[in-house]
ZAKE-977641 format. One record per residue (C-alpha): residue in one letter; z, y, x. Coordinates in nm, 4 decimals, always signed. Layout:
LUMKE   code         pz         py         px
LUMKE      a          Z          Y          X
...
# end
This chain:
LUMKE   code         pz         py         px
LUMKE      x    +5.9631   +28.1454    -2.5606
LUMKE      x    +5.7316   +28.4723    -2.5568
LUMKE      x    +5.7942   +28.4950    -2.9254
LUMKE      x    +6.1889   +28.5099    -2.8545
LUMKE      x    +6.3816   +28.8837    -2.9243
LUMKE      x    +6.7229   +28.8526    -2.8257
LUMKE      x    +6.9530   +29.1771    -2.9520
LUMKE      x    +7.2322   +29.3193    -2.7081
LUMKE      x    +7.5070   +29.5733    -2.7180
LUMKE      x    +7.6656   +29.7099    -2.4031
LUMKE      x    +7.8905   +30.0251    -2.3552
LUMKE      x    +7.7110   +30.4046    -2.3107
LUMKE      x    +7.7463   +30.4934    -1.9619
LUMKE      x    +7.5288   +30.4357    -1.6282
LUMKE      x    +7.7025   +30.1751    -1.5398
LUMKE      x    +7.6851   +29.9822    -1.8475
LUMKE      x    +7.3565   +30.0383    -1.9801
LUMKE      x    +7.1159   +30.0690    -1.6841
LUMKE      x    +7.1485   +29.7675    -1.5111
LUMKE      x    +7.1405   +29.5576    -1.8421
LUMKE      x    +6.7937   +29.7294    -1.9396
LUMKE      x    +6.6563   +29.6736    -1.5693
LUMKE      x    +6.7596   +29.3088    -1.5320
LUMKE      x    +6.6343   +29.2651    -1.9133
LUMKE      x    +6.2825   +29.3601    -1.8443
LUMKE      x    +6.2825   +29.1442    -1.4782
LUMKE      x    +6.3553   +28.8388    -1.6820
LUMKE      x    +6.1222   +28.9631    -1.9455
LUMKE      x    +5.8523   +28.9200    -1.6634
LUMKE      x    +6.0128   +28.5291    -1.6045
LUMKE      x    +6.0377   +28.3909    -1.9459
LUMKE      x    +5.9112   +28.6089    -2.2082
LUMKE      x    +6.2456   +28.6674    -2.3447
LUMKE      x    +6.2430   +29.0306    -2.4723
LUMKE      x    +6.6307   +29.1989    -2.4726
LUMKE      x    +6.6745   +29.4956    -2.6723
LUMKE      x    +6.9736   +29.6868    -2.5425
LUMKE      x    +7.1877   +29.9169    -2.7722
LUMKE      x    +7.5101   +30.0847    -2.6447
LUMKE      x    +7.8417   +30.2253    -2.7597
LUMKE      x    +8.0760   +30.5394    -2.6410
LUMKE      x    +8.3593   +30.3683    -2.3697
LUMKE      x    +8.6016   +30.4515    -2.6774
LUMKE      x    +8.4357   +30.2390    -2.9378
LUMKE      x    +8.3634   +29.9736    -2.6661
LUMKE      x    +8.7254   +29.9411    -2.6232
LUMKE      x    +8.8589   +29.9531    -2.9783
LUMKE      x    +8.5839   +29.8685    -3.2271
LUMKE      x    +8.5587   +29.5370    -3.4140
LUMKE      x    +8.3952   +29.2312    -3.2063
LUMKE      x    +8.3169   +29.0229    -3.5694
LUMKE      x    +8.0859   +29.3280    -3.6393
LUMKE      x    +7.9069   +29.2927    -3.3422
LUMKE      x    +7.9150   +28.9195    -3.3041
LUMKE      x    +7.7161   +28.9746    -3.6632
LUMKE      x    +7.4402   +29.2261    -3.5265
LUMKE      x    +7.4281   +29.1128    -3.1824
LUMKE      x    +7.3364   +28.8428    -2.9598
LUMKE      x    +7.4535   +28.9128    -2.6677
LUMKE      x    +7.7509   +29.1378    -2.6649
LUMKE      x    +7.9286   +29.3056    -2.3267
LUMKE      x    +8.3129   +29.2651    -2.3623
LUMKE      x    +8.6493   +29.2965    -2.1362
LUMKE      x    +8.8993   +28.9931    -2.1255
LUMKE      x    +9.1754   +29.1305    -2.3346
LUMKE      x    +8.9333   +29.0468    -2.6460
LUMKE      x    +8.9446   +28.7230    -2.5984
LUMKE      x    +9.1900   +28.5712    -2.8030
LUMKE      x    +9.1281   +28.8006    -3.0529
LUMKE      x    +8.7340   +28.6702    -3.0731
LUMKE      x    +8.8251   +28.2790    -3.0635
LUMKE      x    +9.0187   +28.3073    -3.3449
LUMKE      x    +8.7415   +28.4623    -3.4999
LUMKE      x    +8.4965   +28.2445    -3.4070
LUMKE      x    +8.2897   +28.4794    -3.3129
LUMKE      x    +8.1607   +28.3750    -2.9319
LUMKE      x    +7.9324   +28.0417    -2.8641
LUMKE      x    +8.1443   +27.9116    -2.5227
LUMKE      x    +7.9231   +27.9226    -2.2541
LUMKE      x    +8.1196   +27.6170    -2.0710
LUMKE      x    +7.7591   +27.4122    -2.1945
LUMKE      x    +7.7137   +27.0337    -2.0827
LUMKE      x    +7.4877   +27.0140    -1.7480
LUMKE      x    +7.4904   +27.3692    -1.6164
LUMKE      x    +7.8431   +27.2788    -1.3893
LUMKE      x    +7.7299   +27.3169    -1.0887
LUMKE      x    +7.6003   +27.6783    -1.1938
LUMKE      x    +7.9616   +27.7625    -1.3712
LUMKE      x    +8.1544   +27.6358    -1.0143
LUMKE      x    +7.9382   +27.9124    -0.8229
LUMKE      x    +8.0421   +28.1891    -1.1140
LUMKE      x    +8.3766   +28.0597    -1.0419
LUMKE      x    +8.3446   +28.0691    -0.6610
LUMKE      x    +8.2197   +28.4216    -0.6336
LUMKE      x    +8.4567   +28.5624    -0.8704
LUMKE      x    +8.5991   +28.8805    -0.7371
LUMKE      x    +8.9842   +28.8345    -0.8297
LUMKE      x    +9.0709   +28.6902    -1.1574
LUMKE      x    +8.7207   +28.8398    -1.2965
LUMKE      x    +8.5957   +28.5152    -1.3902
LUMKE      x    +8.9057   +28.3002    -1.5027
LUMKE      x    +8.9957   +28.5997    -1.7147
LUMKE      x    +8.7244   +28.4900    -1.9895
LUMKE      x    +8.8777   +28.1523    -1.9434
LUMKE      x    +9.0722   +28.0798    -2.2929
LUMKE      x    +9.2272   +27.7449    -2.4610
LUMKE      x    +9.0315   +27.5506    -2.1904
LUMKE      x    +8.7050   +27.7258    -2.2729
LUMKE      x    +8.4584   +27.9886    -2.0807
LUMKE      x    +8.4011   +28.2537    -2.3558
LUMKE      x    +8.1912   +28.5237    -2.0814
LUMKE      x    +8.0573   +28.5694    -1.7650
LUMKE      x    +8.2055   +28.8714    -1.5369
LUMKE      x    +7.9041   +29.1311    -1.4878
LUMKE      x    +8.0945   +29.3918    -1.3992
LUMKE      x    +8.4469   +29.3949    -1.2243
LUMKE      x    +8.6711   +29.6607    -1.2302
LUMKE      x    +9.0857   +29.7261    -1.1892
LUMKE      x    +9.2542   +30.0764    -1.1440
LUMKE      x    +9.1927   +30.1682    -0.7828
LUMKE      x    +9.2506   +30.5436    -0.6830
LUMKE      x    +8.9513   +30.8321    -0.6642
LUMKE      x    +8.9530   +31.1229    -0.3628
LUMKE      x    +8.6985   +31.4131    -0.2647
LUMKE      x    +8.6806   +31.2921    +0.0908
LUMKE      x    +8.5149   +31.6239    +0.1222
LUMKE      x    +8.8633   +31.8061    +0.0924
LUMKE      x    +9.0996   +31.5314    +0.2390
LUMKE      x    +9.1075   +31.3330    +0.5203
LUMKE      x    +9.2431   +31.0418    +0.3618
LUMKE      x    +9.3381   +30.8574    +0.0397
LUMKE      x    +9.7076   +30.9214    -0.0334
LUMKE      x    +9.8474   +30.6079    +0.1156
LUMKE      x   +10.1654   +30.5885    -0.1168
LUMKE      x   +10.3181   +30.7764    -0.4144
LUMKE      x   +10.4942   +31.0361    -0.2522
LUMKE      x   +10.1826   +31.1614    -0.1210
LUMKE      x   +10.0197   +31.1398    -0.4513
LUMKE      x   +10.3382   +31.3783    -0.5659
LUMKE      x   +10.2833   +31.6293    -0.3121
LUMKE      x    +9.9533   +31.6369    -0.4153
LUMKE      x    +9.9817   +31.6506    -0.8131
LUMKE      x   +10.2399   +31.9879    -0.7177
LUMKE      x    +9.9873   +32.1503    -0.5323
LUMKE      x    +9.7799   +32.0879    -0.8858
LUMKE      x    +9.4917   +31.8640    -0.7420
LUMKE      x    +9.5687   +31.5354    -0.9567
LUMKE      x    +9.4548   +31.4525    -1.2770
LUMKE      x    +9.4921   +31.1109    -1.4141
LUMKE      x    +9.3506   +30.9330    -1.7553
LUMKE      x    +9.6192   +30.9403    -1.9965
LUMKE      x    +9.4182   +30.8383    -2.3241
LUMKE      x    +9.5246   +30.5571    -2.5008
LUMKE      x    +9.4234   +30.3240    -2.3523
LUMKE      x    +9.4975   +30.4638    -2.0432
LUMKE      x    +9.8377   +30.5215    -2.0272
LUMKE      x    +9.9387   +30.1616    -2.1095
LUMKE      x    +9.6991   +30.0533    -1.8161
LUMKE      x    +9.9281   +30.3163    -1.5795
LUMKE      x   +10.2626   +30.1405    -1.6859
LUMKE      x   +10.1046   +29.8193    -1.6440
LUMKE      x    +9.9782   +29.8955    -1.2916
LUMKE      x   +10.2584   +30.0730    -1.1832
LUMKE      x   +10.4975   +29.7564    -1.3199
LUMKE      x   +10.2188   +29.5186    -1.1279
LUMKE      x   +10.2846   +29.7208    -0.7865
LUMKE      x   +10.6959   +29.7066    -0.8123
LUMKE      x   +10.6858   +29.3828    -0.7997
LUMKE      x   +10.7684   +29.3189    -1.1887
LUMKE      x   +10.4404   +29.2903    -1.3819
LUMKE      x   +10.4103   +29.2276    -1.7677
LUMKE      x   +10.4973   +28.9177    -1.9201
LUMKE      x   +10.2029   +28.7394    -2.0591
LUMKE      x   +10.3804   +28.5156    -2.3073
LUMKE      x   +10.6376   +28.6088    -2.6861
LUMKE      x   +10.9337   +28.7630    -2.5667
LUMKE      x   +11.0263   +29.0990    -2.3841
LUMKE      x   +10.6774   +29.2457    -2.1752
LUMKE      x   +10.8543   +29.4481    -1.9501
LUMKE      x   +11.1674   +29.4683    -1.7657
LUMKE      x   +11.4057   +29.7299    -1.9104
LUMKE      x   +11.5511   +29.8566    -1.5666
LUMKE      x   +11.1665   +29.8083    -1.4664
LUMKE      x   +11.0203   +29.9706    -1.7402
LUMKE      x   +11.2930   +30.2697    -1.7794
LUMKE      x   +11.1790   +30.3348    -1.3694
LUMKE      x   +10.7868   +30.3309    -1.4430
LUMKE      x   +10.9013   +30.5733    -1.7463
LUMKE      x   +11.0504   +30.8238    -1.5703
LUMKE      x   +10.7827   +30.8087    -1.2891
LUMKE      x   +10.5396   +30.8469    -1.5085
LUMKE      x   +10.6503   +31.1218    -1.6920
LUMKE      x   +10.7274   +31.2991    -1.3373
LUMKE      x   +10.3367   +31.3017    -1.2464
LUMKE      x   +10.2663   +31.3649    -1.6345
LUMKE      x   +10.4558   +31.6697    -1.5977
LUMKE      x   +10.2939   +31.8274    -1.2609
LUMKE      x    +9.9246   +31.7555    -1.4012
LUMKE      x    +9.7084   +31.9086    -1.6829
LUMKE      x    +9.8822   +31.8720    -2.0033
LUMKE      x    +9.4806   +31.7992    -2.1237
LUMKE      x    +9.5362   +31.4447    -1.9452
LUMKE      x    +9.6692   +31.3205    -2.2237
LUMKE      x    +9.3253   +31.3767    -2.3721
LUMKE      x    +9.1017   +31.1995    -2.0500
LUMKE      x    +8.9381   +30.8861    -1.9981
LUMKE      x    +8.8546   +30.7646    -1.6893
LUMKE      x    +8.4760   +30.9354    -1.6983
LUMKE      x    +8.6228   +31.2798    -1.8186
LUMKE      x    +8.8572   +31.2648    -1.5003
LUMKE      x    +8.5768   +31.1799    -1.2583
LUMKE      x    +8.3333   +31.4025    -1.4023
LUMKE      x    +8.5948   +31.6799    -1.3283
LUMKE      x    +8.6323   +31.5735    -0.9807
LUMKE      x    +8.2829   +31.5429    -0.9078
LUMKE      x    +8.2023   +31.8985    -1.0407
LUMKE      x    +8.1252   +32.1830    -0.7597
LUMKE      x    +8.4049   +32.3912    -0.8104
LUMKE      x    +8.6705   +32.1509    -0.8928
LUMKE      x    +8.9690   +32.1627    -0.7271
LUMKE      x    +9.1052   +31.7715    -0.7935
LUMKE      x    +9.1273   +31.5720    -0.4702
LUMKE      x    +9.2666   +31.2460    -0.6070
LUMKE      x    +9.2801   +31.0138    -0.9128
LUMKE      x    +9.5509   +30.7746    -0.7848
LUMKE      x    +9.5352   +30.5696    -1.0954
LUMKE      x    +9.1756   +30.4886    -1.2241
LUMKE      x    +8.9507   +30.2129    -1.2578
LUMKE      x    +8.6865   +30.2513    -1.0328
LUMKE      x    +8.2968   +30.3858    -1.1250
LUMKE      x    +8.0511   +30.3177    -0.8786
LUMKE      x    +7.8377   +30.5434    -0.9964
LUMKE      x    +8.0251   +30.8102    -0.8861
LUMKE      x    +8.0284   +30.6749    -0.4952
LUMKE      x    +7.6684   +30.7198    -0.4675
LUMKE      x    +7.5152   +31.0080    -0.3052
LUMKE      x    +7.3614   +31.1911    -0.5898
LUMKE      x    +7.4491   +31.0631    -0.9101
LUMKE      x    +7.6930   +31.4337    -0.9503
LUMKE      x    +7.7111   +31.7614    -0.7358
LUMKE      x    +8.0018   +31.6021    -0.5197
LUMKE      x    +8.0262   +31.2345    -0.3830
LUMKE      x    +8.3645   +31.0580    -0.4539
LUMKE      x    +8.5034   +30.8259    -0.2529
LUMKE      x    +8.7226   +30.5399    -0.3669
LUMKE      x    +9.0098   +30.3118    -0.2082
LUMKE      x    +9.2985   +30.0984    -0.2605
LUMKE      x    +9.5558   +30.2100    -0.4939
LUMKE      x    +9.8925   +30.4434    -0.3313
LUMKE      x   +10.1653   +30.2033    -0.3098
LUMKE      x   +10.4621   +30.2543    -0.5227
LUMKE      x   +10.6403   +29.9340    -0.4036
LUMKE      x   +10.6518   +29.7347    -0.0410
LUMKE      x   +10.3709   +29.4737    -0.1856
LUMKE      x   +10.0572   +29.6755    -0.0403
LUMKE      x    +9.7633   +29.7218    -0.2918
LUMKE      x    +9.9030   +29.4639    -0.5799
LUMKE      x    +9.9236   +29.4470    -0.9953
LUMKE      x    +9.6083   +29.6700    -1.0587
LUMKE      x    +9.5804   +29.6044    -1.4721
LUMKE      x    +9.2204   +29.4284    -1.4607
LUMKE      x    +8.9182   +29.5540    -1.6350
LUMKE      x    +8.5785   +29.5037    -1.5784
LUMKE      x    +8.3343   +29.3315    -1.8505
LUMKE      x    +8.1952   +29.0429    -1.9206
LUMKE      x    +7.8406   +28.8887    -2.0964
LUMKE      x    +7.9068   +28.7012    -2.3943
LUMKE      x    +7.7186   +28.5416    -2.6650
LUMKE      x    +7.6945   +28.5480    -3.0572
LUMKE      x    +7.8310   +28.2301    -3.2120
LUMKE      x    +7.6085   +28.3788    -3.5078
LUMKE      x    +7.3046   +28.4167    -3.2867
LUMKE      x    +7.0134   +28.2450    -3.4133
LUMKE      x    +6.8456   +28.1811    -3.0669
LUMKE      x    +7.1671   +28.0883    -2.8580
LUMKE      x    +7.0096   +27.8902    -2.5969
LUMKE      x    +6.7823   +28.2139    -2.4639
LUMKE      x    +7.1181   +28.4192    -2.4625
LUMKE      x    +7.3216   +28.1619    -2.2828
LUMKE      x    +7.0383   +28.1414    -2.0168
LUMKE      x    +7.0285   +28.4951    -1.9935
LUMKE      x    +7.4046   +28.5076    -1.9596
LUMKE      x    +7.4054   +28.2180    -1.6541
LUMKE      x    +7.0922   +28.4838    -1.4550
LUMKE      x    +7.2731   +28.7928    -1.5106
LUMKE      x    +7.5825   +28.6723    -1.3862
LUMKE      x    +7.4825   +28.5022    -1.0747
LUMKE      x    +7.4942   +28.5846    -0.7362
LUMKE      x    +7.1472   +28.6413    -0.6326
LUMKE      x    +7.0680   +28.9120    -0.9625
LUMKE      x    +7.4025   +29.1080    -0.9326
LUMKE      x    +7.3579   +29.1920    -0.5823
LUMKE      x    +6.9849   +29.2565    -0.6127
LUMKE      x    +6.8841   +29.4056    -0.9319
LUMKE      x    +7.2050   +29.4502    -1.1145
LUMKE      x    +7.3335   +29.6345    -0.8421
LUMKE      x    +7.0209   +29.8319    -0.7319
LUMKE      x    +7.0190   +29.9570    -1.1080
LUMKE      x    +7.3494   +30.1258    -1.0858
LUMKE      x    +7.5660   +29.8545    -1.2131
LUMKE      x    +7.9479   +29.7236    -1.0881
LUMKE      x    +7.8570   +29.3841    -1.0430
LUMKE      x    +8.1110   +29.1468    -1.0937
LUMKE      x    +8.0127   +28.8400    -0.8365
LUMKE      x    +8.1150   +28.8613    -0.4748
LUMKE      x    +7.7600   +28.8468    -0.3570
LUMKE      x    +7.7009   +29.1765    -0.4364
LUMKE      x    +8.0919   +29.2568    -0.3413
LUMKE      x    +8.0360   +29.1310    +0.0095
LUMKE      x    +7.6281   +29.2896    +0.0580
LUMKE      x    +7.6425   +29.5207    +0.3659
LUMKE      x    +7.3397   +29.7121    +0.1524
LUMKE      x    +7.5229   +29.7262    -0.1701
LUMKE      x    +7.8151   +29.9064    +0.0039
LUMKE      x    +7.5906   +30.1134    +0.2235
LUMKE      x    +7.4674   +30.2361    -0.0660
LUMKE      x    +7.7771   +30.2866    -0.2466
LUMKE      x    +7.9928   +30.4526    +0.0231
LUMKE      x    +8.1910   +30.1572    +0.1087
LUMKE      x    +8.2972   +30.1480    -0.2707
LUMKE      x    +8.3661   +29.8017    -0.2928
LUMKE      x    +8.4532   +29.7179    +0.0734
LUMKE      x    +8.7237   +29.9976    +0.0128
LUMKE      x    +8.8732   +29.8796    -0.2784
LUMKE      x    +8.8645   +29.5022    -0.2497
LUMKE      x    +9.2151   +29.4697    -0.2344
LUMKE      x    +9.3200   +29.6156    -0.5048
LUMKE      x    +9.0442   +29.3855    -0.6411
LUMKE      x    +9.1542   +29.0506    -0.5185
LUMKE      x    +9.5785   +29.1539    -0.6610
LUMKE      x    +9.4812   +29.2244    -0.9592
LUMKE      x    +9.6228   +29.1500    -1.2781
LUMKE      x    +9.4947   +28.9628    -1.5841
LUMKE      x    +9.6065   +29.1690    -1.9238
LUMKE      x    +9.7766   +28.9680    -2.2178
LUMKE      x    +9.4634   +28.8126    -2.3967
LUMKE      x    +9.6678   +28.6544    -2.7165
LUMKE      x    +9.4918   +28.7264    -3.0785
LUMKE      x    +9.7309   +28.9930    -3.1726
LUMKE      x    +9.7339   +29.2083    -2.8388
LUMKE      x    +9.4430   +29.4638    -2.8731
LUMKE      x    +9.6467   +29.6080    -3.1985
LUMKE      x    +9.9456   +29.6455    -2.9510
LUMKE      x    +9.7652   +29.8000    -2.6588
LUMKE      x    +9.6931   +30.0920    -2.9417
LUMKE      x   +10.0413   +30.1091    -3.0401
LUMKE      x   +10.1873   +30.0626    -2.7079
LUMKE      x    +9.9610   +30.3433    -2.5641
LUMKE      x   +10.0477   +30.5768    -2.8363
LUMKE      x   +10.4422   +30.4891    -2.7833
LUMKE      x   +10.3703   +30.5807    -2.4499
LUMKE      x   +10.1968   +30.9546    -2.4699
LUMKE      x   +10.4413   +31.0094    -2.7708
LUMKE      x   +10.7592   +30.9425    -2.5284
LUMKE      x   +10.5860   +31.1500    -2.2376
LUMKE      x   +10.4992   +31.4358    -2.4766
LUMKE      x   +10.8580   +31.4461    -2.6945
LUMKE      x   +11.0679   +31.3657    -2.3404
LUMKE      x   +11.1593   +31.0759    -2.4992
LUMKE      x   +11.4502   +30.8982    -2.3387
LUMKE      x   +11.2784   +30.5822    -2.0717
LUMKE      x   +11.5353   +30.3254    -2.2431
LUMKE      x   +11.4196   +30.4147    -2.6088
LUMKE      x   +11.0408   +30.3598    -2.5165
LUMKE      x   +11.0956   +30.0755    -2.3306
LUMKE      x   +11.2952   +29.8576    -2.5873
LUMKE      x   +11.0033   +29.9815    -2.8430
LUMKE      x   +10.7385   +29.8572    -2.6275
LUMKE      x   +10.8892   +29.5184    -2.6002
LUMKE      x   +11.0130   +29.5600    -2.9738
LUMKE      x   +10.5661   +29.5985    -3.0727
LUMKE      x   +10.4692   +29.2867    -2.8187
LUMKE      x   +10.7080   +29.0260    -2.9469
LUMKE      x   +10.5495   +29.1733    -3.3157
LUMKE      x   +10.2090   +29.1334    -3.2109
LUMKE      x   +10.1977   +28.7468    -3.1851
LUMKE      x   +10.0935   +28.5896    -3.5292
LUMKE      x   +10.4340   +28.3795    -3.5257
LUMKE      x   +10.7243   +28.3694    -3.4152
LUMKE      x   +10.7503   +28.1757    -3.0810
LUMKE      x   +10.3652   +28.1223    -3.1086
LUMKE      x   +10.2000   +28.0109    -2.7743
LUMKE      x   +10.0603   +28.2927    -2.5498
LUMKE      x    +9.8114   +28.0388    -2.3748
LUMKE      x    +9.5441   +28.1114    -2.1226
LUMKE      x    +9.3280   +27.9655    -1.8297
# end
């Protein structure tokens, strides 16, 4: 297999790319397998066309919500291969929340979680004692102008969505209304409330471009209440100040539940000519053993409890994953039907178009559930699932 160069794309950030390019040349050493890595900005990872890189790639890092989308494509080779069950029921056993049933579509294993992630909340712990424990603390807070939170589309959709999740009411999966309209016109107005105490430039922010503000010297942002998680940032080092990371502020009585679920997964190219080195490489990267060795030593998130659970991982990381594991375990698996990445767009746009124009929280709601019920192919068309 010497001869064998396998192609990958991954997303352009620590995280993403370093622990793919470390574990790539390890099982270079074991096989011969070469893996070239190429990577992509976190906006293009989370918008840009899966066929085209199906086409170019042969191994290709995605998130669950693409997953319906892909299948209909025909762009992944499943992974669920004859004889390898027994390595698929540990994947499954040391999936951190619903990280590894969340590739699970139409009865078929499409990726492999390398990486979990759900909106957790961000804090200097060198300028508070604690994590705001519940919203009204994260108020205070964002009026005393030391809260920023990611508002770019995606973003904002993944706030409603874990703010819904924590009331008790998440989104419904399935053709009909998504959200609640009492529910949603509540999450509205609360959002917009916090919208309106932090930096208009929000609006503007991914996740990274929050933390790296928080993690500057002279910044004066103690909390991120809403944000999925970045090691990275945890570890002594990797910016001028250490952030520390824990359970999201409750907005309900349900503790640390309805986080909207992110993370990424390894998949392979249906239009790969050497599939059986990718799936291989898949099954290694994703077990227990490499993600809390390598994968994690590299920088990476790792998506497999192993690592979760590794007193060394977490000494490493601050207590990053000890600290947030709840928030972990509750969290919630976005719609996945072919149809709902085009409406995660236009919801998210909706969204920082009502909170910019004071729009009224009844009017955005309806039109939120008015774009889901659009976005499946036909009317009363299944939403189906693991």
């Amino acid at each position: 297999m010497s001869d064998v160069t396998l192609k990958g794309m991954t997303w352009s950030h620590p995280r993403g790319y370093d622990p793919m390019v470390a574990c790539s040349g390890l099982w270079k050493q074991e096989t011969g397998v070469t893996i070239e890595w190429d990577k992509r900005s976190l906006q293009d990872f989370e918008s840009f066309p899966v066929e085209d890189l199906a086409r170019a790639y042969d191994l290709i890092v995605i998130d669950h919500p693409h997953v319906g989308q892909i299948t209909a494509e025909t762009c992944l080779a499943p992974l669920d291969v004859v004889g390898r069950e027994a390595e698929r029921a540990a994947l499954a056993a040391g999936s951190v929340g619903q990280s590894y049933p969340s590739y699970n579509w139409q009865g078929r294993q499409w990726a492999f979680p390398i990486d979990t992630a759900s909106q957790v909340q961000a804090w200097r712990p060198d300028m508070l004692s604690a994590a705001p424990a519940n919203w009204a603390e994260v108020l205070d807070l964002a009026r005393q102008g030391r809260v920023l939170l990611p508002l770019r589309p995606p973003h904002s959709l993944m706030l409603f969505y874990t703010l819904a999740g924590n009331l008790g009411r998440p989104a419904v999966e399935g053709p009909g209304d998504h959200v609640n309209t009492d529910t949603g016109s509540r999450i509205f107005e609360m959002m917009r409330e916090i919208a309106a105490l932090v930096d208009p430039a929000c609006l503007g922010m991914d996740p990274i471009d929050v933390l790296e503000e928080m993690a500057s010297s002279g910044s004066r942002i103690t909390c991120a209440p809403l944000i999925y998680g970045y090691v990275s940032y945890a570890i002594v080092g990797f910016r001028s100040r250490r952030l520390a990371f824990a359970d999201i502020p409750a907005a309900g009585n349900a503790g640390a539940v309805g986080s909207a679920l992110g993370g990424t997964g390894i998949a392979v190219s249906a239009f790969s000519k050497a599939k059986k080195a990718a799936i291989d490489f898949a099954y290694w990267i994703a077990s227990g053993e490499v993600q809390r060795g390598p994968y994690a030593s590299a920088g990476g998130q790792p998506g497999h409890a192993a690592a979760w659970d590794d007193a060394a991982v977490n000494a490493t990381a601050g207590n990053f994953y000890k600290d947030t594991r709840a928030t972990l375990e509750g969290a919630w698996v976005r719609p996945r039907h072919d149809g709902y990445m085009a409406f995660q767009q236009a919801a998210s746009d909706r969204i920082n178009l009502g909170l910019t124009e004071k729009h009224d929280a009844g009017r955005v709601v309806a039109d939120l559930n008015r774009l889901f019920v659009k976005s499946f192919p036909t009317p009363g068309a299944a939403a189906g699932g693991a």
